[in-house]
C-alpha positions in Angstrom: -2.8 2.0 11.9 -2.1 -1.7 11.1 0.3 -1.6 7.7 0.2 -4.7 5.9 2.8 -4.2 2.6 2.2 -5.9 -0.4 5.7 -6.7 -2.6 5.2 -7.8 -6.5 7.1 -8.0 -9.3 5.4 -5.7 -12.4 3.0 -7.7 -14.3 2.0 -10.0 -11.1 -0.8 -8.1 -10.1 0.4 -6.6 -7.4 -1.8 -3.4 -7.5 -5.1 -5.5 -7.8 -4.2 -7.6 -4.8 -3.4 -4.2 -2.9 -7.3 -3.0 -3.8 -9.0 -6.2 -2.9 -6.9 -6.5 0.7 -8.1 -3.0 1.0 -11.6 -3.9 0.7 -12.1 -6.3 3.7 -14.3 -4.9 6.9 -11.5 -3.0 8.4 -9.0 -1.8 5.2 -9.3 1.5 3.7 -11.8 0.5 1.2 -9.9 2.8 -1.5 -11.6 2.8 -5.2 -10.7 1.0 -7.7 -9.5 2.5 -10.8 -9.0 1.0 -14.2 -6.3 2.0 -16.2 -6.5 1.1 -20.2 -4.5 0.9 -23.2 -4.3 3.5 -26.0 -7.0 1.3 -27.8 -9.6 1.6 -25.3 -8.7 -2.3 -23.8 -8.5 -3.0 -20.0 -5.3 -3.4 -19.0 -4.7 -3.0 -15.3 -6.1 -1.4 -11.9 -4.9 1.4 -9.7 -5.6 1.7 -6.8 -3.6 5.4 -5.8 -4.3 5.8 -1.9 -2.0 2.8 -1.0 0.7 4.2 -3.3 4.1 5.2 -1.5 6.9 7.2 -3.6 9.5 6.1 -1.6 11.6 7.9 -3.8 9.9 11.1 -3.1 8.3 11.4 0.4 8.8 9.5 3.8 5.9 7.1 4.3 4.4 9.4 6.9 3.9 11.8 4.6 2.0 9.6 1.6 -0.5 8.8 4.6 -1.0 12.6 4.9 -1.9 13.1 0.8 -5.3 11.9 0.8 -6.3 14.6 3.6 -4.8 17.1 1.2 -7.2 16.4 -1.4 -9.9 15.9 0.6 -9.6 18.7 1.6 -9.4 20.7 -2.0 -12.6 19.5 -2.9 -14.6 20.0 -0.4 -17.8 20.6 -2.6 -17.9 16.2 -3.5 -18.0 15.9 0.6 -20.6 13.6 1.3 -20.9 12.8 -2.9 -18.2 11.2 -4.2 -14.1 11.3 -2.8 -11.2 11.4 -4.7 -9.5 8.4 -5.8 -6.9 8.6 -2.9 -9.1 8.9 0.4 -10.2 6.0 2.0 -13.7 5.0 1.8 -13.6 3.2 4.9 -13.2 6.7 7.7 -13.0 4.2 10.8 -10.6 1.9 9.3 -8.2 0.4 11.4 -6.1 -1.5 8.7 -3.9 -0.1 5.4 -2.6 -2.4 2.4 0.2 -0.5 0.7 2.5 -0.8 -2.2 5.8 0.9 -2.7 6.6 2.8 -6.3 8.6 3.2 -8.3 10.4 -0.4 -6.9 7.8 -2.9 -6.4 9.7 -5.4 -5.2 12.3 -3.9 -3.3 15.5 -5.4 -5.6 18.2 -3.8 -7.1 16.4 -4.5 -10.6 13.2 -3.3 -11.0 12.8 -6.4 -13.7 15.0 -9.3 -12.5 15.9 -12.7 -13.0 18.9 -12.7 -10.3 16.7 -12.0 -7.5 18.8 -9.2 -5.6 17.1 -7.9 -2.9 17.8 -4.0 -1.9 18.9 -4.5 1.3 18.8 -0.9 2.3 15.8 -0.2 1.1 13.8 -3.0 2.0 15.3 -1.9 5.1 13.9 1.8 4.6 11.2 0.2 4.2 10.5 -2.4 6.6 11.3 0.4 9.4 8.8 3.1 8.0 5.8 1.0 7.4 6.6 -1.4 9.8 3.9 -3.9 8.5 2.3 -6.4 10.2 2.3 -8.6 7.5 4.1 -8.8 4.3 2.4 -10.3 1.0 4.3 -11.7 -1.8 1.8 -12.5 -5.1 3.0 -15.6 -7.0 1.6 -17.8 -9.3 1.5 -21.6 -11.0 -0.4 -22.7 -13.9 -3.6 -20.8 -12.5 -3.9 -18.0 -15.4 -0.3 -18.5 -16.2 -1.6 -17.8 -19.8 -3.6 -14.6 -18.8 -0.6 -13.5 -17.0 2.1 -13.7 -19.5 -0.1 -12.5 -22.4 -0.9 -9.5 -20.2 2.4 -8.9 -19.2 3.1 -8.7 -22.7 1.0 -6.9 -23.7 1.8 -3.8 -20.7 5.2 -4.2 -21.7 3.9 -3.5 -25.7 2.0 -0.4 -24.6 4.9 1.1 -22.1 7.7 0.3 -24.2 6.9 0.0 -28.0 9.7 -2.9 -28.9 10.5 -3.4 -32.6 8.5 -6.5 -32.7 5.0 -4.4 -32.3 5.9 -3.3 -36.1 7.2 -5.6 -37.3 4.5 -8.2 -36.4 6.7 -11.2 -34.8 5.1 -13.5 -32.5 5.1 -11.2 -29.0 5.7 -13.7 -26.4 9.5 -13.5 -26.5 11.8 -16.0 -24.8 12.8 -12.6 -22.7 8.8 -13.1 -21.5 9.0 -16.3 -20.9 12.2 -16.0 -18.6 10.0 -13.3 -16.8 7.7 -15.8 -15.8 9.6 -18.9 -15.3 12.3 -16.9 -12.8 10.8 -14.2 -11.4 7.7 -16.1 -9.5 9.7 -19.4 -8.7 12.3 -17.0 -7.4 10.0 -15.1 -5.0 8.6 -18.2 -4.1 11.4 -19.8 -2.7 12.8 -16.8 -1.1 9.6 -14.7 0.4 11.7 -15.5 3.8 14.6 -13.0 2.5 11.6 -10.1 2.9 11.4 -10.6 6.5 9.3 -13.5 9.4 6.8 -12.1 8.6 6.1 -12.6 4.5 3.8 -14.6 3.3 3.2 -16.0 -0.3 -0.1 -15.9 -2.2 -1.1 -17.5 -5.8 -2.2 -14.5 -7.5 -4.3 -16.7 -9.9 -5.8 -18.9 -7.8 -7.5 -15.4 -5.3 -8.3 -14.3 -9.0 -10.3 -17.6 -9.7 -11.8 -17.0 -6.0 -9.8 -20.7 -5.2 -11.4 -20.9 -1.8 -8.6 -22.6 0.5 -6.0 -19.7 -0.9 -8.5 -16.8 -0.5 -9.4 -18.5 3.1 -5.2 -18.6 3.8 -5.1 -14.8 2.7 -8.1 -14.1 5.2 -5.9 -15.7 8.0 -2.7 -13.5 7.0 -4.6 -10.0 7.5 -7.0 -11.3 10.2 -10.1 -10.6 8.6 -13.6 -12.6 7.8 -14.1 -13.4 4.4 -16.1 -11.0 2.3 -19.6 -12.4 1.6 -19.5 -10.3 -2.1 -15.6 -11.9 -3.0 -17.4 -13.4 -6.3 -18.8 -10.2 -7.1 -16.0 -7.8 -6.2 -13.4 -10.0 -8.0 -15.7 -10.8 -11.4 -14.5 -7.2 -13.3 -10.9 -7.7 -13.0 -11.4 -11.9 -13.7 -13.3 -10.6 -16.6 -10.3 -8.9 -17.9 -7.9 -11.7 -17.5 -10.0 -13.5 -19.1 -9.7 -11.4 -21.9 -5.9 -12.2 -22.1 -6.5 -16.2 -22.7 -5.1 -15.8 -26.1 -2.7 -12.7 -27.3 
């Protein structure tokens, strides 16, 4: 199997570009699955067969998981397939993430920018990837970014501005999105010869020559459908123009 690893910070979208790598001719084709807030609001995407606890299991043994639930429901065979199994059963190709460390640094929320050398090494030598893919971004969404960001780390964490109704995007916010992407930016070398850098909101605007450069870095054609396949989760950036 040909591993290409995707490596995000929380908030950059990580997970979607994981799914819509996965989609191309020869990925895994996994589901996509839409997680929401406690009001009912789309607020991200999973997408749980390219998951690896790194924490919990070699990476081997994540590969091995969606067999194991295919094969405890063997009744949706030929129906439907749990949310882990590739849809794709001659793929050649796997997009993966790592969890619970994204990003492979010593924070899992950082302004410093230290990597986790030994685990990026644990890392590196497990999947051994053919490519590695770094999601950044520039003033494409940078609104729908940080207002979503926000609004994950409102719904996961409950800070004291929620009740008491102060303006949400903190200067802590801010820093999040003025360090973290210029840092990963300038440094996707550190992750190995082989990382590459993508604008997360320019392949969520379907910006052709970025989508085209993404293509190139996992040696696949371009999807005929991107417009269509992309549109849901645009949609719900969209939704995050104002906070």
């Amino acid at each position: 199997m040909e591993n290409h690893l995707v490596l995000y910070q929380a908030g950059h979208a990580g997970t979607f570009l994981v799914w819509l790598i996965n989609q191309h001719k020869n990925f895994s084709q996994y589901d996509l699955q839409w997680k929401y807030t406690e009001a009912g609001d789309k607020l991200d995407v999973g997408c749980f067969g390219a998951d690896w606890y790194h924490n919990k299991m070699t990476f081997a043994e994540s590969r091995k998981e969606w067999e194991i639930e295919y094969n405890l429901y063997p009744m949706d065979r030929g129906t439907t397939h749990q949310p882990k199994v590739p849809g794709n059963k001659d793929r050649t190709k796997d997009a993966v993430k790592i969890i619970p460390n994204h990003c492979c640094q010593l924070e899992l929320i950082y302004f410093d920018g230290i990597i986790d050398e030994r685990l990026l090494e644990k890392v590196i030598g497990e999947v051994k990837p053919k490519s590695i893919i770094i999601p950044v971004a520039g003033d494409h969404l940078k609104d729908e970014l940080l207002n979503r960001w926000v609004a994950y780390r409102r719904e996961h964490k409950k800070p004291q501005w929620v009740e008491e109704g102060i303006n949400p995007v903190w200067e802590w916010e801010q820093l999040w999105y003025e360090k973290t992407f210029p840092w990963l930016k300038e440094n996707a070398w550190r992750f190995g010869d082989n990382a590459h850098t993508i604008d997360i909101g320019k392949i969520i605007n379907v910006y052709e020559p970025e989508y085209i450069k993404l293509c190139e870095i996992i040696d696949e054609e371009p999807l005929e459908n991107i417009e269509e396949i992309i549109s849901p989760f645009r949609s719900m950036m969209e939704s995050y123009k104002t906070l």
